[in-house]
N, C-alpha and C positions, 0 to 999 in steps of 0.2 A: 483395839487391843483384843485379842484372837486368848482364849482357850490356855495355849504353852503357855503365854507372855506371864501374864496371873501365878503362873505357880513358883516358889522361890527356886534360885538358880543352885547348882551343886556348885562343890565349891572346884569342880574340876570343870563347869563352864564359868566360873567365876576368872578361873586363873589363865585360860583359852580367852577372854576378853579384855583383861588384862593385857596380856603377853601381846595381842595385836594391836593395842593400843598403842604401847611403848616402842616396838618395834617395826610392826607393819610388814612383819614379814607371812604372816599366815591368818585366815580367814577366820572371824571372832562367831562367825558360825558357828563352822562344821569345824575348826582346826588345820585346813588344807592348807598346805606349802602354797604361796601364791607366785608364779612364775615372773621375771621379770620383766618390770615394764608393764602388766597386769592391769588393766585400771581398777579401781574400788570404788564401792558405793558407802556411804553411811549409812548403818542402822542402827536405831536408837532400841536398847535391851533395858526391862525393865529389873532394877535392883531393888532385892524389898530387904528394907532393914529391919532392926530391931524393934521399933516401936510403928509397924503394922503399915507407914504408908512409903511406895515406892520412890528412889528416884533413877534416872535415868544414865546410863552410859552410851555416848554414840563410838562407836566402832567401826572401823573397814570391813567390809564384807566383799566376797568374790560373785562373782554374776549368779552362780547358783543357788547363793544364800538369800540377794536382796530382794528388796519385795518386786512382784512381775511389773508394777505400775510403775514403780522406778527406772525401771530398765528400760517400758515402754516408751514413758517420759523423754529417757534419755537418748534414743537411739537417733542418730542421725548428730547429736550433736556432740563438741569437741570438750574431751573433761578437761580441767584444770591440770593445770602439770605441779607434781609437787615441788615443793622448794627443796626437799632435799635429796633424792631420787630420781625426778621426772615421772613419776607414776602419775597416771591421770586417773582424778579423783573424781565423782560424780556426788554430787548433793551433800556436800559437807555444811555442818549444821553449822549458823549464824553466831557470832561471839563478837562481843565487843571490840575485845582486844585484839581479835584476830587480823593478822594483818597481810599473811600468806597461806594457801592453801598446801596441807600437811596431809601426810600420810599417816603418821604417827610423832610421838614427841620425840624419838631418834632423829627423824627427817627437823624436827623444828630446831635443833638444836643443830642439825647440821647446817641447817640456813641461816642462824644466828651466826656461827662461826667464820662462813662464807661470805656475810656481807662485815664484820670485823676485819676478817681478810682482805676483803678489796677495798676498806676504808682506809686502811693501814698503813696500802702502796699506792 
């Protein structure tokens, strides 16, 4: 944990981590419009509450946000395609319940709907 990470978030990178969370459409970095098709990496931002200790949000991030080891990590190999988009995701964080890789909860919702859909018919 780096120096930034430590310090509390404003509440306009609060609401920039947010917003890419839910939707996936721009980078929970910097704010960047993320072009289609784009892949994303997860980075986990540290959120410090009210009673002094942090916890964590993982977010999509765009290639110039995530960290160089990630990227290094990753180059050469094929990301995940999201379930509700096709966006290829790199290093999404482990979840029990997880059972598709997401872009955001927009995209998980779309793929809840899509496998309803073709249960249906």
């Amino acid at each position: 944990m780096n120096d930034d990470e430590r310090r509390p978030l404003t509440e306009e990178e609060r609401a920039r981590i947010q917003a890419a969370k839910a939707r996936g459409e721009t980078c929970a970095g910097c704010g960047r419009a993320l072009l289609e098709g784009e892949p994303v990496w997860f980075e986990r931002f540290a959120i410090h509450g009210g009673y002094g200790y942090p916890s964590y949000w993982s977010a999509p991030v765009g290639v110039e946000c995530a960290a160089p080891e990630a990227v290094r990590e990753t180059r050469g190999i094929e990301p995940s395609a999201c379930v509700g988009c096709g966006r290829g995701i790199f290093n999404q964080p482990a979840h029990p319940r997880r059972r598709v890789a997401s872009c955001s909860k927009r995209c998980v919702m779309r793929g809840v709907l899509a496998r309803k859909e073709a249960a249906a018919s």
